[in-house]
C-alpha positions as CSV (number, residue, x, y, z in Angstrom):
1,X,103.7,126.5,138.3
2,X,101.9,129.8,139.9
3,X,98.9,129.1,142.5
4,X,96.4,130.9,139.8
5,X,97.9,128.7,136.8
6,X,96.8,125.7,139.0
7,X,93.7,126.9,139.5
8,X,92.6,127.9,136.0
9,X,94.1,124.4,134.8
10,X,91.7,122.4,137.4
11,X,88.8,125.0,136.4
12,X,89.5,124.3,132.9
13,X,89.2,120.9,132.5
14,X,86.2,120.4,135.1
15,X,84.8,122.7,132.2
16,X,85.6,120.3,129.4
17,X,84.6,117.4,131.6
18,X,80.9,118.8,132.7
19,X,80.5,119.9,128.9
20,X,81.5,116.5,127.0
21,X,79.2,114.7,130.0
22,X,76.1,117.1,128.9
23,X,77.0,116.7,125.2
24,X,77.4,112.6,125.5
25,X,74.5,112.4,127.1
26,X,72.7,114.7,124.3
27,X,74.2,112.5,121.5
28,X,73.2,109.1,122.8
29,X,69.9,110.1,123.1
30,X,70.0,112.2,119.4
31,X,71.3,108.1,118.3
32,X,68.3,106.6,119.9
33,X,65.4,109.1,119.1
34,X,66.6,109.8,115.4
35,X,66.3,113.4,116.3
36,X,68.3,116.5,117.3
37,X,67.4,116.6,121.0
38,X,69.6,119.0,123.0
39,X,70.9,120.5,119.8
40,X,70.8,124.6,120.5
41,X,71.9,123.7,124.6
42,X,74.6,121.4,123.5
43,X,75.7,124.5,120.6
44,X,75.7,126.8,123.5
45,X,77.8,125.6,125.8
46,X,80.4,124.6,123.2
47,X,80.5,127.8,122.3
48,X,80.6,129.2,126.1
49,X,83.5,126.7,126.5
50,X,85.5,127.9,123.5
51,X,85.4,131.3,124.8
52,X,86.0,130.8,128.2
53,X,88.7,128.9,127.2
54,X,90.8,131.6,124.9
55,X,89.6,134.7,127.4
56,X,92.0,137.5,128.2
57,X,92.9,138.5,131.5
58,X,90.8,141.1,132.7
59,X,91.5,144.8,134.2
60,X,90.2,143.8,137.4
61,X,87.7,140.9,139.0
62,X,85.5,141.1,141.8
63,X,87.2,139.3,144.8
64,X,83.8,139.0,146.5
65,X,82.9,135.3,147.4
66,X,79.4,135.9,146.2
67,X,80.5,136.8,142.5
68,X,82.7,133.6,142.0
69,X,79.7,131.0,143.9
70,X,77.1,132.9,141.1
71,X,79.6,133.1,138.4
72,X,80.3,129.2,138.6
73,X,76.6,128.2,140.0
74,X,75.4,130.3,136.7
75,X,77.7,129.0,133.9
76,X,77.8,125.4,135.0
77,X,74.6,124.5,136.7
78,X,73.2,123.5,133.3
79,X,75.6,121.5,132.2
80,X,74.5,119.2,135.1
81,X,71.0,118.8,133.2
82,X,70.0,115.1,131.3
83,X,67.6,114.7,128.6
84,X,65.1,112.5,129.4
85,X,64.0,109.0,128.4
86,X,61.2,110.5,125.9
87,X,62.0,114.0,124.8
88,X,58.9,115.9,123.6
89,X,60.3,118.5,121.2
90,X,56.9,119.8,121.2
91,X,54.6,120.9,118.2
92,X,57.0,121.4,114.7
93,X,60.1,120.4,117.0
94,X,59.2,124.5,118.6
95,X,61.2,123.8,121.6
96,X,64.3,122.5,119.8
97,X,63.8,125.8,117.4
98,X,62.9,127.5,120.9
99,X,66.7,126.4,121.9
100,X,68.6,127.7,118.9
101,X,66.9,131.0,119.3
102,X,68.2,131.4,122.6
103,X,71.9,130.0,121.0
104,X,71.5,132.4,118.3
105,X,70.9,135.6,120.9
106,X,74.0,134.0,122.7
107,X,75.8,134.0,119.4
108,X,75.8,137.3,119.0
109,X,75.8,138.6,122.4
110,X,79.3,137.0,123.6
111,X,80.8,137.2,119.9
112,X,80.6,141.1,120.6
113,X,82.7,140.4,123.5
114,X,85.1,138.2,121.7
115,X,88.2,137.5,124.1
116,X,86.2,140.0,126.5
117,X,84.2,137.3,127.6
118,X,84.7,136.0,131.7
119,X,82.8,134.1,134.4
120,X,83.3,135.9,137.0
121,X,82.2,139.6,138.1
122,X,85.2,141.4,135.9
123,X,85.7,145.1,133.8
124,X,86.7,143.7,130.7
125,X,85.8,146.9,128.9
126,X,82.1,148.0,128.1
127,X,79.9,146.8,125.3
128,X,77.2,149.8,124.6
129,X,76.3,149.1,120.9
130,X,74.3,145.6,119.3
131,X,72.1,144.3,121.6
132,X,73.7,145.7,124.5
133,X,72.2,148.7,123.8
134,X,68.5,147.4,124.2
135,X,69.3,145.2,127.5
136,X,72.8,145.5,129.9
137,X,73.4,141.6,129.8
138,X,71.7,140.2,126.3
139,X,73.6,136.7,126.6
140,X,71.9,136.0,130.0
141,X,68.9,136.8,128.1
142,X,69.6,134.1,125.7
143,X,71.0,131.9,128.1
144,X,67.1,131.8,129.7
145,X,65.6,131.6,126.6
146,X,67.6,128.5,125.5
147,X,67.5,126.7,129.2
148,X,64.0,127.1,129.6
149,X,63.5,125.4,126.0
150,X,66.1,122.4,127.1
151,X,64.0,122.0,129.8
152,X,60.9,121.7,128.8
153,X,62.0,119.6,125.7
154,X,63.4,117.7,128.8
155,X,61.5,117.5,131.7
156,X,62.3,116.2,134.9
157,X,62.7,117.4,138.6
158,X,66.9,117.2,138.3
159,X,66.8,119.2,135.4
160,X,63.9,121.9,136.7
161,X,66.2,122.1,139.8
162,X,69.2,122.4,137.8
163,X,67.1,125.9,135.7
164,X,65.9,127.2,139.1
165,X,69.5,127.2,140.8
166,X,71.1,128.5,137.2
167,X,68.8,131.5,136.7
168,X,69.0,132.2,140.4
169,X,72.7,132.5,140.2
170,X,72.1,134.1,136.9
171,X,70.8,137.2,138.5
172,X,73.2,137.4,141.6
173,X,76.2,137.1,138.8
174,X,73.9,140.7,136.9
175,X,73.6,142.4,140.1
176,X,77.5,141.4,141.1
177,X,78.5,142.2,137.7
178,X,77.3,145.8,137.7
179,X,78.3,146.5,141.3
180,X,81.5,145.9,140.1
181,X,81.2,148.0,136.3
182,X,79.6,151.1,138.7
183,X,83.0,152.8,139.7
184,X,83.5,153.4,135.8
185,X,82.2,156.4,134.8
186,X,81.2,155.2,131.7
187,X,79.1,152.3,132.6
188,X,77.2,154.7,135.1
189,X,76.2,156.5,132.0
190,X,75.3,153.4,130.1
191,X,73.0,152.2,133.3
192,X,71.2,155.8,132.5
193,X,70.5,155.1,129.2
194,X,70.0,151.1,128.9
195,X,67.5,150.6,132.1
196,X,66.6,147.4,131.7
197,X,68.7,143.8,132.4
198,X,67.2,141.3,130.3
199,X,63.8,141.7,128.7
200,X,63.3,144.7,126.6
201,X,60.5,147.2,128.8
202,X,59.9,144.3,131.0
203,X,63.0,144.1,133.2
């Protein structure tokens, strides 16, 4: 077996290992609380899983140390996270709807990309249309969105830690991303039309 066949085995199962550790912990507390808690975090990073699982190789990845650290410090950090001993899902369960938004924006985001979809810094072809054409990395957006309403469903200093370090590496993983997409000709024209990254006018 190859070097990098080794490696993506070992970085596959950590995956599934990290994930069915958030998701247990989701479920026992779903069984005690008689109530979805964790429900849109736990839906996104199944589905993160699933595709990272079935991605295609890509043209090319960034062999910068920086991208992988971000990349894996940005898709994992979460799963990390714990719901609390008392969840407050807030007023009409908002932050568990608050979650499945940010799933939903996920949904559609990284279904674009299909098989496109990768951790680390990588050109596996350029998304323009959907979403993409109101912010350059949507899925981050949702990503945020669904995090920050995990946390505060959940509060706790592990799990506040765990959002700060995420959507730290979040924004290294954009910045690596795009220094890697800027020698295609076509993403420079797409960075001239599409000028913001994750909030629509904002930034």
């Amino acid at each position: 077996m190859s070097g990098h066949r080794r490696r993506a085995l070992v970085l596959n199962a950590s995956l599934v290992v990290l994930f069915l550790g958030f998701s247990y912990a989701n479920l026992v507390r779903w069984q005690q609380t008689g109530r979805p808690v964790g429900l849109g975090a736990v839906l996104l990073e199944a589905f993160t899983a699933c595709l990272f699982l079935i991605r295609r190789s890509p043209m090319a990845t960034s062999g910068r140390p920086l991208a992988w650290i971000s990349a894996l410090l940005g898709a994992f950090a979460m799963l990390g996270a714990r719901p609390v001993a008392h969840p407050d899902a807030g007023p009409l369960a908002l932050l568990e709807v608050v979650q499945l938004v940010g799933f939903g924006v996920v949904l559609v985001a990284l279904g674009a990309l299909g098989r496109s979809f990768g951790i680390v810094a990588a050109n596996r072809g350029i998304k323009t249309s959907g979403l993409y054409s109101r912010v350059r990395h949507p899925a981050y957006s949702g990503y945020l969105v669904s995090y920050l309403g995990y946390v505060a469903e959940n509060p706790s200093p592990r799990n506040l830690i765990l959002l700060l370090i995420g959507t730290s590496a979040q924004l290294v993983r954009m910045s690596e991303e795009e220094r890697m997409l800027r020698v295609d000709d076509a993403y420079r024209d797409y960075l001239a039309r599409v000028r913001r990254r994750l909030i629509p006018y904002v930034y």
